[in-house]
Structure formats: structure tokens, C-alpha cells
MARFI-749054 format. One record per residue: residue in three letters; z, y, x of N, C-alpha, C in turn. Coordinates in steps of 0.2 Angstrom, whole numbers, plus 5000, padded with zeros to 4 digits. Example, Ala and Ser with C-alpha at 12.3 -4.5 7.8 and 13.67 -1.06 7.14 Angstrom:
Ala503949725066503949785062503949845066/Ser503549895064503649955068503950005064/
//
This chain:
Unk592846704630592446694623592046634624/Unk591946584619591546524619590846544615/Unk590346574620589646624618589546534611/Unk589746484615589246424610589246454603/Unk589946444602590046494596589946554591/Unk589646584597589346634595588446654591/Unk588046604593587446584593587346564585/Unk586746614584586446594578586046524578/Unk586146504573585846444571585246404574/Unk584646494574584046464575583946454582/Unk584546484586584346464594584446384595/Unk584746344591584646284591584046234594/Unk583546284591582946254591582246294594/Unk582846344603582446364604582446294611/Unk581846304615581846264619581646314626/Unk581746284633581446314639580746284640/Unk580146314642579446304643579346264648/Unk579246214648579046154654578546194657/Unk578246214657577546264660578046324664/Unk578646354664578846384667579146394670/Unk579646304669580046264675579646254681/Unk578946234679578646194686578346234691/Unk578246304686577846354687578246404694/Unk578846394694579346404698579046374705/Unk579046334706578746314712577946324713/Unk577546364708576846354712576946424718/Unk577346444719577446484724577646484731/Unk577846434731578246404736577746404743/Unk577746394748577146414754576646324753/Unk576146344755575846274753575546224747/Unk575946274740575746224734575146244732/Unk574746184731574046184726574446204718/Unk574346244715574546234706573746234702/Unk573846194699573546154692573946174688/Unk574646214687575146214682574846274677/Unk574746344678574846394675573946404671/Unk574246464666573346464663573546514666/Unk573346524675573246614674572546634676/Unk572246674673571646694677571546694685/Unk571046724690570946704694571246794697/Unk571746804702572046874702571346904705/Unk570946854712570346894714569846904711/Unk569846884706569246914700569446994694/Unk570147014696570247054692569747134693/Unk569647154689569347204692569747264690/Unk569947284699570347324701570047404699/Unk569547414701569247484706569047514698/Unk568647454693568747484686569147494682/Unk569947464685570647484681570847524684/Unk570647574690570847634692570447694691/Unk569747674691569447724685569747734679/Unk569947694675569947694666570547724666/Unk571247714671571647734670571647804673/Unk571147834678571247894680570947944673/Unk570447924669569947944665570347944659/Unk570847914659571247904652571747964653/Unk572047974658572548014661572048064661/Unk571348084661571248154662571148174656/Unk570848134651570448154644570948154638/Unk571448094639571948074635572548074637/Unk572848104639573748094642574248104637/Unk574148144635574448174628574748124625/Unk574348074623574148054618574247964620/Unk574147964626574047904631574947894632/Unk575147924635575747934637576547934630/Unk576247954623576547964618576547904613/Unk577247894610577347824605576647864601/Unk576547804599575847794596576147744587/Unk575447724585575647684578575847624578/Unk576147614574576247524576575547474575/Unk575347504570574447464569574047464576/Unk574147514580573847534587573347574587/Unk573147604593572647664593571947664591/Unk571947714588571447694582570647684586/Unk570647724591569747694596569947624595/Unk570547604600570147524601570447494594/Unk570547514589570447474583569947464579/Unk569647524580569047534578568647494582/Unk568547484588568047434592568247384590/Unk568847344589568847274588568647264580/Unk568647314575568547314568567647304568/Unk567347324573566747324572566347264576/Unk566847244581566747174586566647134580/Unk567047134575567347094568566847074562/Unk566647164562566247174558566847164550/Unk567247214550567847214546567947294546/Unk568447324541568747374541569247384547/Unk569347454549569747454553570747434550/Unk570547454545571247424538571547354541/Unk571047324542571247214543571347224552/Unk571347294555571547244563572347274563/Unk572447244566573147274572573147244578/Unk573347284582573447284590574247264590/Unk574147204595574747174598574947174604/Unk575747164608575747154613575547074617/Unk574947074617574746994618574746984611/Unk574146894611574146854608574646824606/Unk575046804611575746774608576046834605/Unk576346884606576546904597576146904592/Unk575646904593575146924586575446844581/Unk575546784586575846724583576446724582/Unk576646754585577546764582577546794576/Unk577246854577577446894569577046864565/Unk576446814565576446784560576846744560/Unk577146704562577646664561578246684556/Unk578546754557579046774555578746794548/Unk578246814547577946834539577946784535/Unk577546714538577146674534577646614533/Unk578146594539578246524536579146544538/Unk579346494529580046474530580346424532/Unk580746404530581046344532580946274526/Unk580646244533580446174529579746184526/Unk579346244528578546234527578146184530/Unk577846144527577246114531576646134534/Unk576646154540576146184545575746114550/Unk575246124547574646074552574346104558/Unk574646034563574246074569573946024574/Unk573546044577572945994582573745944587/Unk573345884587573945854592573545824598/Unk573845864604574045914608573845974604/Unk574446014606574046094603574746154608/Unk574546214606574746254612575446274614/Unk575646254619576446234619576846304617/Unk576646364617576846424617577046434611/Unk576546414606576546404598576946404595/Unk577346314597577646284594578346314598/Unk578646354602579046384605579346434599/Unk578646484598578746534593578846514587/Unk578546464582578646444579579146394575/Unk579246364581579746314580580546334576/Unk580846404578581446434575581446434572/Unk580846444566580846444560581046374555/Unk580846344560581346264557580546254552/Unk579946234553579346224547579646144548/Unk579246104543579046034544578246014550/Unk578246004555577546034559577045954558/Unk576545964556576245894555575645894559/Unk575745824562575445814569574645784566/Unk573845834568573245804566572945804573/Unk572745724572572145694577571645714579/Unk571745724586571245774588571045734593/Unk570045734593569645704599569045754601/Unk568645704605568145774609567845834606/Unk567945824600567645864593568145914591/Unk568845914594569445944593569845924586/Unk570245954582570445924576570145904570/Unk570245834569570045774564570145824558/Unk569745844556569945894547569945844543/Unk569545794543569445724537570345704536/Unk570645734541571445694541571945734538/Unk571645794535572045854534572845834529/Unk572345814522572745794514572845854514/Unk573645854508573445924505574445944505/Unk574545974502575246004502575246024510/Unk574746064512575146114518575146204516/Unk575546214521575446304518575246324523/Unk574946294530574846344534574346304539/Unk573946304546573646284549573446324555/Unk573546284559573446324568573046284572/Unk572446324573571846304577571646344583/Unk571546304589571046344593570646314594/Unk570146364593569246304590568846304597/Unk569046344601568746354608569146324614/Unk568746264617569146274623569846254624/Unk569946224618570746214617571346184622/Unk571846244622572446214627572946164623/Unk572946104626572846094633572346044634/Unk571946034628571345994630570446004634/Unk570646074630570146104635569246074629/Unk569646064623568946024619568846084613/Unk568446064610567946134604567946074598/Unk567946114592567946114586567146124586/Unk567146054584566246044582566046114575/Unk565646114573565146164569565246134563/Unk565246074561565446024553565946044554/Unk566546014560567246024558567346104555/Unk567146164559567446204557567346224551/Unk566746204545566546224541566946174535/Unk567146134539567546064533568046124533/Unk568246134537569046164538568946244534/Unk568346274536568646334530568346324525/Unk568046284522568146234517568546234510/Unk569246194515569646184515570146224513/Unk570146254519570746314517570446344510/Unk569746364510569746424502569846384497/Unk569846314497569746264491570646274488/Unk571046264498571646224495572146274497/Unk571846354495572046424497572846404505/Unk572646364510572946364514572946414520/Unk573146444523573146494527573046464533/Unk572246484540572146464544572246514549/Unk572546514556572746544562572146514564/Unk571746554567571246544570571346574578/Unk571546544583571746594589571246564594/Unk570846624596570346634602570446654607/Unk570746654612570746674618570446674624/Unk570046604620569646574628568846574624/Unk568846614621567946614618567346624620/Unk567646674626567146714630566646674636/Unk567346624636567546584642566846534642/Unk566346524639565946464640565346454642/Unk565346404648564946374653564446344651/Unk564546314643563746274643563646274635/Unk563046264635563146274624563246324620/Unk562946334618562746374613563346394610/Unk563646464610564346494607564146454598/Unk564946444594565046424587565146484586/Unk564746454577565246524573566146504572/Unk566546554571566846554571567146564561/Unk567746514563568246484556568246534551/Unk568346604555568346654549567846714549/Unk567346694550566746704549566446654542/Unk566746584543566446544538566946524533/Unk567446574533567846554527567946644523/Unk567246674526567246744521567646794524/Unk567846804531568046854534568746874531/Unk569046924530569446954529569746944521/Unk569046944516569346894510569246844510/Unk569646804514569746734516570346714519/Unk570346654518571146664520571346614529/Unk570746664530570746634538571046714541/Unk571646694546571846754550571446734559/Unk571146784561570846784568571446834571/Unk571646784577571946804583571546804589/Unk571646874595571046864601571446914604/Unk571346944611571446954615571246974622/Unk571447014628571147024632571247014639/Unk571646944636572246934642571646894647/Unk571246854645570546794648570146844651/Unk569846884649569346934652569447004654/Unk569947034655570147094657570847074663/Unk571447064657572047064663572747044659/Unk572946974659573546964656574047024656/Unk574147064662574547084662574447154658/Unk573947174654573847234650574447234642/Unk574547134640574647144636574347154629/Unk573847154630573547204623572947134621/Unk573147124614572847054610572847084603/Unk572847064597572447094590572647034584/Unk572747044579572647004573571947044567/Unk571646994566571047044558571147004555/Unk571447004550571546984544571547014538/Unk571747004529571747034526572147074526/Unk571947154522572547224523573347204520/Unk573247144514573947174512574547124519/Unk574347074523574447034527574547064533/Unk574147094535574147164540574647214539/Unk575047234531575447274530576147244532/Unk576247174529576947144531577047144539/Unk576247134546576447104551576547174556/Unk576347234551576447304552577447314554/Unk577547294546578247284546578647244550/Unk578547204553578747144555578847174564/Unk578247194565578147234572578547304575/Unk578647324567579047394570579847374571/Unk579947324568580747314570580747264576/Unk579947264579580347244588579947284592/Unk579447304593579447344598578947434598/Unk579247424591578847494588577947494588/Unk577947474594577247484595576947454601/Unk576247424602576047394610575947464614/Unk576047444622576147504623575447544626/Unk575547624622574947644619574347674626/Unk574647674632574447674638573747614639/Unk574247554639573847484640573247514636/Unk573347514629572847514624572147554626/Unk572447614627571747664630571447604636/Unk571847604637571447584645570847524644/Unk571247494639570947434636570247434634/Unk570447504630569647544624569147554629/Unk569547614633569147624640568447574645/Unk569047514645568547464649568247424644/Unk568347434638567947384636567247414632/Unk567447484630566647524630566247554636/Unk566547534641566347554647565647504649/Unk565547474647565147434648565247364654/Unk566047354654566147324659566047254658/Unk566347224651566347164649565447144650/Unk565247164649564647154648564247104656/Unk564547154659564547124670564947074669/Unk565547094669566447064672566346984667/Unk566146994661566246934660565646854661/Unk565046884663564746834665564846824673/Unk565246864677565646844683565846794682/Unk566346784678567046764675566746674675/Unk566446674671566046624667565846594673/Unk565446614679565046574684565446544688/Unk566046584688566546574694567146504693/Unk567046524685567546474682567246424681/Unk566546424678566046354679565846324687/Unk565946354692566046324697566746274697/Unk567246314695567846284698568146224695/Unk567646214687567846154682567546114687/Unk566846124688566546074692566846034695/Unk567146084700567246054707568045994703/Unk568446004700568845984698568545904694/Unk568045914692567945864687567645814692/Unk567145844697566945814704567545774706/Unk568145804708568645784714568945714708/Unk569045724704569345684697569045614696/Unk568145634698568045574698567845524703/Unk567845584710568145534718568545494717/Unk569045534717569745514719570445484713/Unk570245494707570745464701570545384701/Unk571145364700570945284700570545274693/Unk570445214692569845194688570245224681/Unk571045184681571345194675571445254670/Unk571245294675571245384672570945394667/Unk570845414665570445474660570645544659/Unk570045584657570045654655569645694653/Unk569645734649569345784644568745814648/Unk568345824647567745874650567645924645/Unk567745984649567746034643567346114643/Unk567146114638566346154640566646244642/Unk567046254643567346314643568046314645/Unk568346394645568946384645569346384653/Unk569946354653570446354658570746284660/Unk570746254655570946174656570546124654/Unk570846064656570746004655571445944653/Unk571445904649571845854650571845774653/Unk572345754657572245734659572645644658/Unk572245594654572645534653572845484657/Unk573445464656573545424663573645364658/Unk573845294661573845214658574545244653/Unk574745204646575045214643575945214645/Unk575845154649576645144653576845194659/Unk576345244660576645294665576945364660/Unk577345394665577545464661577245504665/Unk576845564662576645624667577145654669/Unk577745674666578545694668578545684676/Unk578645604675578845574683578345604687/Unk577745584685577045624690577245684690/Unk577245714689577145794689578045794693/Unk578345774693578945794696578645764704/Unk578545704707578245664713577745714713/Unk577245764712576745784712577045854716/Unk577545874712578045934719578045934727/Unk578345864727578445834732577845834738/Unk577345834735576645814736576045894738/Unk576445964735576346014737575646044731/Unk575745994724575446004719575846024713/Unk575546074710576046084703575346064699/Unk575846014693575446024687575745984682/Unk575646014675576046024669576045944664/Unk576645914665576745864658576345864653/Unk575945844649575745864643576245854636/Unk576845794638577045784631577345834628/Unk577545904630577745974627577345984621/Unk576745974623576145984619576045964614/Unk576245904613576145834606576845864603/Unk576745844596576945834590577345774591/Unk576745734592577145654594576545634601/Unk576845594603576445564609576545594615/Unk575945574620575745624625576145624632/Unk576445564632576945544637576645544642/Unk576145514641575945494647575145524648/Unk575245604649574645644650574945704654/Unk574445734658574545814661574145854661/Unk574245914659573945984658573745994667/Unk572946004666572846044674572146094671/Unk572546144677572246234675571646224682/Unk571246254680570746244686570446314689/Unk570546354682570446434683570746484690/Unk571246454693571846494697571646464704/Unk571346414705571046394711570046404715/Unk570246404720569546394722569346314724/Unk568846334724568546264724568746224730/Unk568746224737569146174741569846164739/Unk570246194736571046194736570946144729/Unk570546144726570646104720570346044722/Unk570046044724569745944728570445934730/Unk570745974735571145964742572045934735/Unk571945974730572545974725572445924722/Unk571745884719571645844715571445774720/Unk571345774726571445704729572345664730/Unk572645754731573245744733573745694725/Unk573645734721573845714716573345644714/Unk572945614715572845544715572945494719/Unk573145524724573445474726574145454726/Unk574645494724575345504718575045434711/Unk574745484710574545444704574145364704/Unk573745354710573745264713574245234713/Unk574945274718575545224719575945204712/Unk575745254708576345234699576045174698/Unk575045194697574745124695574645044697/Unk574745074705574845024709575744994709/Unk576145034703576945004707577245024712/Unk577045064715577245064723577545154724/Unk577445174719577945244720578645254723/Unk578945284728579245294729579545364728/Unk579445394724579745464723580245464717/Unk580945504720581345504715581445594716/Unk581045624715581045714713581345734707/Unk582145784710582245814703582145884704/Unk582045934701581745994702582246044706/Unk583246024708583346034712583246024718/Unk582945984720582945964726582245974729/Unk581746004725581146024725581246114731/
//
């Protein structure tokens, strides 16, 4: 049989994750990776996920153990309705934040909508969204995050991450974000406001947040968040609040994939987060990962040639990272293997542009690994600028 054949339309336009080709190697014995946004595994807290889970298993099994709602279990919805300051009607429980963007995607946008989004913005996004075939329109983004002044008008839709932003690692100023909910109630457009990395911040006074300032839940700001940054990617378990009749369709949309997030994770989730844990675990979080930016912003400005530039970012996981025009991060990051460094291309990220940039995660290393990874990768990156490279790396032969 010729499967080609067989293939619906919209795989057309699905793509493989540069983040997950390169990611392949950050395993290898010896690699420093800058590639992945993964938390730090030795900061996880182990001893407390084996309390909540014994504690769950003693009080709730039943219940724990048993298919559950598709909306999610009603404690931890009730705790993130009240984090919200919303009815518990406007939340649903997801598997991750990446679904919570999927199934809005499958609700909200058909074919050929114009959807606005920060350029660079979050590779995974434009993965899940992408199948839908929208028109994606690329807005300019600087250390302030996205240019709102650049919006104009005929879009239906809008994807922001106002903290921290992947792959830049920059915040949406306090005017920007109010220009922007503004905007959306003026020019009834729908904003995704995705937070992940909010808890995450190292200096400066936390922002209000888009759908706080564009009227909460009657507003047409939808907030996505998550627990994958401060607890355990591996739980799964992420949230949408938005308006109820919007929360009804993404109800719909959820049960014809996977019924439900799984309702185990959930408790566990409710468990450590009324536990008091967040309250210790995440200023850990914060100190550790303010260490590690440092060190990385430190090493960056040893050792990167003059020509470099790159994002200084008040929080968060990442940074980007610009090289002279006439280079490809591609090539770098591919001689960067060779070199016993993983770290990610940015031009996945761009709409348009961004050839010549690279995503680096600072979160997954300790601090001498990351000087030791960023000397290593600057002097890759001196022989491009100085002409003198000789790496022809294909990810065979890696």
C-alpha cells in the first residue's frame, strides 16, 4: 500500500520538532545541553511526591484510581478557580499546557484565520496550530516583548506569553499589556494568554496579568497555566479559565481525545499544591535558577565574540541568543554536537526571520557545566565569525 496516499491533508503541515531532533543527543555521554526547557530533575521534590501520593492512595483511591470528569477533579478546580479568583464553571483541567493549546486551537481557528503572534514565539504552538492551516501574522517583538502598537485590525485571534517568553526569555511591559487587553475588548479579538514560566521570576516586581486587565473571564482573554515549571513536567496536569460557554466547547473537544487528564496525576497535583509546598519549593526554584541565568549570562559575556548579542531575561528558562546576520544558527548548532554542546536553532521559532539565532535553556544545567558549555560553544561560534570553521556535522554522523 502507498500510506502517502493514504494521509489526510492536514498532515501536510505537520512538521518534526527541531527541539527534539537535537534533543536526541543531549544524552549522549559528555554533552553539555542548552537544548531542552527541562526543569532541573535534582530540584524535583521527590520525598513530597511520595507523601501526596501515599496520602492520595489512602484517603482517595476510589476516586483517585477511577475515570473522572473531563472538566477535572473538582478540589484542584476549585483551587485554581480561586488562584483565578473565577468560578469553578470557567476552569478545566488539562493534560499539560500544550493541550490546553491544542484544543483551543481545534475550537477556535479555521482555515485561513488570521492569528497574531510575537515573532519569535513558542515553537510547540505553531506545531499545534499550524494543521489548521490559519494565516499566522508575524508581530515585532523587543525587550518589552510584543509591539502591540503593530497589531492593525482584521485578526480573530492572538498568542502571547507575557512572562519570560520562549524563546526570548523577555516580559510584556505593564502599558504593553493593557494596550493589548485594550485591544482585544475594543476589537472583540480572542487573546491566549499562556503562563508557564510566571512563578519563575528573579527580579522585579510580578505584572498584572492580560486577563486580569481585560476583565477576567467576561473578557475575551483565555489564560492558560500549568504545573509542569514548578512541580513536575511529568504530572501532566495544566488548566484553561476562560469564559463558561468556551469551556463547554473545549469540554467537547477533550472528550473525543482522551476522556479525561489522568485523574490520579490530578489529586496528587491538588495534594501538593494545598500542602503548602509551593510556597517553600518555589522560592528554591527561583534562587537556583537565578543562580544559573547568571552564571550563563556571566560565561556569555567572557567568552562570545564581540559580534554576539543576547536577551537578558528577568525570569524564566531561556534566553536568545543573536549571532551576525550572515551566519545560520542551524550550521552552529549542528558543529555545536561535534563540540559536545546541544543547543536549539531559533529560526523554528520566527514566522519569518531568525536564521541566524539560538535558543539556550539554562534551567537543566549547574553552574560550571554551563560556563564549561558556553565557552565551548563560543569558540564554534568565533571560527564562523572569524571564517575559519571547519565543521561539516550532519546529525548522522553525530
Amino acid at each position: 500500500m502507498d500510506w502517502n496516499m493514504q494521509f489526510a491533508s492536514a498532515t501536510e503541515n505537520m512538521r518534526r520538532s527541531t527541539v527534539r531532533e537535537f534533543l536526541k543527543f543531549a544524552k549522549q555521554p559528555g554533552m553539555i545541553s542548552f537544548g531542552g526547557g527541562l526543569p532541573a530533575a535534582e530540584l524535583f521534590p521527590v520525598a513530597e511526591f511520595e507523601r501526596a501520593s501515599e496520602a492520595i492512595l489512602r484517603k482517595h483511591a476510589g476516586r483517585a484510581l477511577q475515570y473522572g470528569e473531563t472538566e477535572g477533579v473538582a478540589e484542584l478546580r476549585d483551587y485554581i478557580a480561586t488562584k483565578y479568583g473565577v468560578a469553578v464553571e470557567n476552569v478545566m483541567i488539562t493534560s499539560g499546557a500544550q493541550q490546553a493549546l491544542d484544543l483551543l486551537g481545534r475550537v477556535l481557528i479555521d482555515r485561513g484565520d488570521r492569528i497574531a503572534l510575537e515573532n519569535p514565539t513558542y515553537l510547540a504552538l505553531l506545531a499545534s496550530w499550524r494543521v489548521h492551516r490559519p494565516e499566522f501574522v508575524a508581530i515585532p517583538s523587543d525587550e518589552n516583548g510584543m509591539d502591540v502598537s503593530q497589531l492593525g485590525t482584521g485578526k480573530k485571534m492572538l498568542y502571547v506569553v507575557p512572562n519570560f517568553q520562549n524563546p526570548q526569555g523577555t516580559t510584556l511591559s505593564h502599558e504593553r499589556r493593557c494596550a493589548l487587553a485594550e485591544f482585544a475588548v475594543r476589537n472583540e479579538v480572542v487573546v491566549v494568554e499562556d503562563d508557564p514560566y510566571g512563578e519563575l521570576r528573579y527580579e522585579g516586581e510580578p505584572l498584572q496579568s492580560i486577563f486580569e486587565l481585560g476583565g477576567k473571564c467576561n473578557g475575551p482573554v483565555v489564560s492558560v497555566g500549568t504545573f509542569s515549571k514548578v512541580l513536575s513536567p511529568g504530572l501532566r496536569v495544566g488548566w484553561v479559565v476562560a469564559h463558561q460557554k468556551l469551556i463547554e466547547k473545549l469540554v467537547l473537544a477533550k472528550q473525543s481525545t482522551d476522556l479525561h487528564t489522568s485523574t490520579f496525576n490530578q489529586y496528587v497535583a491538588w495534594e501538593l499544591a494545598t500542602s503548602g509546598l509551593l510556597e517553600h519549593h518555589v522560592p528554591r526554584l527561583r534562587a537556583e535558577y537565578e543562580r544559573r541565568r547568571d552564571a550563563m549570562l556571566e560565561a556569555l559575556s567572557t567568552f562570545m565574540p564581540a559580534e554576539v548579542s543576547w536577551s537578558r531575561p528577568a525570569g524564566g528558562m531561556f534566553l536568545l541568543l543573536r549571532l551576525p546576520e550572515e551566519l545560520k544558527g542551524a550550521e552552529i548548532a549542528r558543529a555545536a554536537l561535534a563540540a559536545k554542546v546541544v543547543v536549539v536553532p531559533g529560526e523554528d521559532f520566527h514566522i519569518a526571520g531568525g536564521e541566524n539565532s539560538l535558543r539556550l535553556n539554562f534551567s537543566n544545567c549547574a553552574p560550571e557545566l554551563i560556563r564549561t558549555g558556553v565557552e565551548r560553544l563560543a569558540n564554534i561560534v568565533a571560527q564562523f565569525v572569524n571564517n575559519t570553521a571547519k565543521y561539516q556535522v550532519s546529525f548522522s554522523s553525530v
